[in-house]
N, C-alpha and C positions, 0 to 999 in steps of 0.2 A: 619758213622764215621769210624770204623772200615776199609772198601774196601778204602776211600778216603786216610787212613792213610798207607794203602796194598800200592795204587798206589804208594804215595810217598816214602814209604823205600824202594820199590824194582825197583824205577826208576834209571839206570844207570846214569844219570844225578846228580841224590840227593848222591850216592853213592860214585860218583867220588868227589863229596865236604865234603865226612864223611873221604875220603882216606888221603885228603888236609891236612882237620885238625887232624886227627891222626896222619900224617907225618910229620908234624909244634910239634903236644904235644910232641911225641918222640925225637923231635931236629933229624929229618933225614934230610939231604942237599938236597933232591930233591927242584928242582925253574925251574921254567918255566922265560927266561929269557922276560926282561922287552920290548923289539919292539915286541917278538911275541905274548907277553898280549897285547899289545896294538893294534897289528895287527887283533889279535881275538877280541877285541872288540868290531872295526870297522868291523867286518865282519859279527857279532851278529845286528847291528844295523840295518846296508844296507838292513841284509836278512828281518829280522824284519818287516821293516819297508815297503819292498817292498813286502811281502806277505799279510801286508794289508792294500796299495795302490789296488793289485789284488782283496781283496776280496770285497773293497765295488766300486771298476769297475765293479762288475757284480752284485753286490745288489742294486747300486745307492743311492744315498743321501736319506734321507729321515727325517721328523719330530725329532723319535728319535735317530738320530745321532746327530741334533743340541741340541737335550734337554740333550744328554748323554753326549755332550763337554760340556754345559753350568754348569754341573751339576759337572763334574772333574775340572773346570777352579774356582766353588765356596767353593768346598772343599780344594784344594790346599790353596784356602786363609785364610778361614776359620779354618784349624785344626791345624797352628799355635796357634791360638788361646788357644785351649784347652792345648796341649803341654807347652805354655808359664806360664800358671795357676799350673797348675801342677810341672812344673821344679823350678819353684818363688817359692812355698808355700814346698811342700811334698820333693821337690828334694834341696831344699835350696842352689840354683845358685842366683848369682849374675844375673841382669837384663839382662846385654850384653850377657851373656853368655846363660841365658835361651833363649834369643831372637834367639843369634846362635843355640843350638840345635834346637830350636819350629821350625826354617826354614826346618832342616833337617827330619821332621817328619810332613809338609804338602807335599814336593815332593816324589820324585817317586824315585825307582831301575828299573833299564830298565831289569837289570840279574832276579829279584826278580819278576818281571813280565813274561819274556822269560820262567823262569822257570814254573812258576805257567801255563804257556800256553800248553805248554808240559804234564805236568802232567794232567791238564782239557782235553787235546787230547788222552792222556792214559785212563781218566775213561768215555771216550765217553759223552763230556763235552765242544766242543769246544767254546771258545770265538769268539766274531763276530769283522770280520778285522777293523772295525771303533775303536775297542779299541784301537788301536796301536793310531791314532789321539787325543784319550783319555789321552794317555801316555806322548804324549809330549807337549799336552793343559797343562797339571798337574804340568809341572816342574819348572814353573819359576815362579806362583803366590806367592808361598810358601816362593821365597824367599823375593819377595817384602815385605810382611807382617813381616817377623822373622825382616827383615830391621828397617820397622816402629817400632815393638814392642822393638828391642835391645837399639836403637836409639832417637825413641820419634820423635821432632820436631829437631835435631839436624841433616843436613843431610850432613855435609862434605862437603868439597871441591869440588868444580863444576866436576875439571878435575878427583877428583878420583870417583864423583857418574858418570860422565857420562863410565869414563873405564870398572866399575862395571856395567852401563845396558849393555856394551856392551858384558859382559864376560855372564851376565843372556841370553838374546835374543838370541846370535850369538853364544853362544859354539858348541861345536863340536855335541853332542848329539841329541840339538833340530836342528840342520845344517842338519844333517845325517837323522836324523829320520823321518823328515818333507820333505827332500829331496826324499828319497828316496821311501816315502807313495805317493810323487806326481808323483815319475816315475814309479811306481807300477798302479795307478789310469790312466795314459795315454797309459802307456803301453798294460795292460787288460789281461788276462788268454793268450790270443797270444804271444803279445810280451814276457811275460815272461819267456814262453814255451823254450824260445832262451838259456835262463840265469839258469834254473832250475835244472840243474844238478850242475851248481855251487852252489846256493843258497838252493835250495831245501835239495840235497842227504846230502852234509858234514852238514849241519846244528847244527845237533844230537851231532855229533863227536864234532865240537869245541864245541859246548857248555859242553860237558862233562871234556875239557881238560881247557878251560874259569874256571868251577866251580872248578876245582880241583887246580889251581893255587888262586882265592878265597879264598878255605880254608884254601892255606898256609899263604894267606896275613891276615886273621881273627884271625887264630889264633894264628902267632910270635905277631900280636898288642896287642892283650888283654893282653899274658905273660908278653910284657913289660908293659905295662900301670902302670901308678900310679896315675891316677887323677882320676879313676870312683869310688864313692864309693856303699854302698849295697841299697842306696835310688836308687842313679838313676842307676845303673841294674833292682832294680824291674820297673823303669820307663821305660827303654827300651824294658822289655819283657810284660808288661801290655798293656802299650798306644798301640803300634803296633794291638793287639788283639781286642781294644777297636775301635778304629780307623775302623778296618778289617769291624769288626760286624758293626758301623755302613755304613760303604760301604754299606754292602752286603741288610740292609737296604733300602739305595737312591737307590739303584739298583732295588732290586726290585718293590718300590715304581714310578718307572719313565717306567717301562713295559720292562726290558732288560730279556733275556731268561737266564736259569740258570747259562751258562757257564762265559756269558759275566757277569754278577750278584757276581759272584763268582773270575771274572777277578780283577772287578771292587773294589770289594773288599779290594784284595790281593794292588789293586795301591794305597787304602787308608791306607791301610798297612804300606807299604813299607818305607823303609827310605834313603832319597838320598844319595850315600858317592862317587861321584864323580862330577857333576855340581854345587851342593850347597857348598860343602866344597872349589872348587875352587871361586864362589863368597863370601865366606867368608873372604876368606884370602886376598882379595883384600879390601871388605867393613869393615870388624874387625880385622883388625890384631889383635889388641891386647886378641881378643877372643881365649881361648883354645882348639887347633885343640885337644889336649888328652884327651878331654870329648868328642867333638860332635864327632871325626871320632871311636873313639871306642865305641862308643854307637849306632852310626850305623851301622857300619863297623862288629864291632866283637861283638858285642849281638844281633841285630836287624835282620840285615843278615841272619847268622845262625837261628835262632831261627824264621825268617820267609820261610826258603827253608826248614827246616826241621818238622816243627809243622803246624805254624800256616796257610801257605798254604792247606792245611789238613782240619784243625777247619773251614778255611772260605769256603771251597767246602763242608764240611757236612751242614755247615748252611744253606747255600743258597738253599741245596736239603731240607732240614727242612722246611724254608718258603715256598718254594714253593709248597711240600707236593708231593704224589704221581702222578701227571699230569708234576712236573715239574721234573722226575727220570732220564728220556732220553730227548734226544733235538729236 
């Protein structure tokens, strides 16, 4: 526990998003202006995505790759679920609304993943490149389901559910990410070889200047916020952890090596605040973006780059026990 939690606070990475939200609590004007968040985004993903298209071009497909998608494709659907029981009874939301957060808490953070990836490669821990395929199987189940649950048998207008799969399927994220995992797998350690100074070297860097813009977006929202109250705060820093653990769980239940285990985890984790809050607003307007984006956004977030990425690398070395220490 203790080295897991070393890595993490003394990762330049985690650092630069403690700088974020110190510089947001203080009310400093630093901002990273809004095309080169977005720019860095997309260049998080690209990289992401095509490091591991690479890595399983040289492991090749195998059993549990399809049992490790099958198994991210049943939890994204599934941990609405629990989130929707939870937000209805203890968090006292209205249906639509619990419906809209539970979406937000079977999908995935691609940052909250990237990061966890980094850190598992700091405690000599690496994830194996088929998680990234894991990553973007996860993103869109989650929100079918929060759909059904908010909704029932009610499902709108033809032309706004079909805009709405179109915005789930086709965003930017799963476009990018599946994209470029396939030009990663045809490319193979060669061709990438070409691109690797691009993708490779700066990697690090944006990701440190990506988290620190983060922080300041996490924490101006929560200052203003007025809709969360102290039920679901403990709801966003509980489920995440609960979620985690059982990841870490299925993981190691279906045969994934520690890191990937520990990856796996972290994506059970995580909570979406960019693809699902954009199909929200499409499928529920009338749902309050001031619950589910500040409960993912600015407690969820944080609280999984700063902790509980940490908790779910000590567990998964717990289960595995002294065989499962090193990879």
């Amino acid at each position: 526990m203790d080295v897991s939690a070393l890595q993490t606070f003394t990762s330049p990475v985690v650092l630069f998003f403690i700088l974020g939200l110190f510089a947001a609590f203080v009310r400093s004007d630093l901002a990273i202006p809004e095309a080169i968040a977005k720019g860095m985004s997309l260049y998080l993903m690209a990289a992401i995505g095509l490091k591991g298209g690479v890595a399983v071009a040289e492991s090749g497909l195998s059993p549990l790759v399809a049992v490790a998608l099958l198994a991210g494709i049943v939890a994204s659907f599934l941990l609405p679920l629990i989130a929707y029981v939870v937000l209805k009874g203890f968090g006292k939301l209205d249906r639509l609304n619990a419906g809209a957060v539970a979406a937000h808490y079977g999908s995935v953070s691609v940052v909250t993943y990237v990061t966890a990836v980094e850190i598992l490669e700091l405690s000599a821990l690496p994830a194996a490149g088929f998680m990234v395929a894991v990553l973007a199987a996860m993103e869109t189940p989650a929100i079918l389901s929060g759909l059904m649950l908010a909704k029932g048998g009610n499902d709108g207008e033809k032309g706004n559910r079909g805009e709405m799969l179109r915005e789930v399927f086709l965003n930017a994220s799963v476009v990018l990410l599946l994209g470029a995992f396939g030009i990663g797998m045809i490319a193979g350690p060669s061709g990438f070889a070409e691109v690797s100074p691009f993708f490779q070297a700066g990697f690090k860097g944006v990701l440190c200047l990506f988290l620190l813009d983060m922080g300041l977006i996490a924490a101006r929202r929560i200052m203003a916020s007025r809709s969360i109250t102290w039920r679901l705060t403990v709801i966003a820093i509980l489920l995440p952890v609960f979620n985690g653990a059982l990841g870490v769980l299925v993981g190691t239940a279906i045969g994934l090596d520690v890191g990937s285990t520990a990856a796996f985890g972290v994506l059970c984790a995580s909570a979406s605040y960019i693809a699902v809050p954009a199909a929200m607003r499409l499928a529920l307007p009338e749902a309050d973006p001031g619950v589910y984006l500040t409960m993912s956004l600015s407690i969820t977030f944080p609280f999984n780059i700063l902790i509980n990425i940490g908790l779910l690398t000590a567990f998964a070395q717990a289960i595995a026990g002294p065989a499962g220490a090193l990879p």
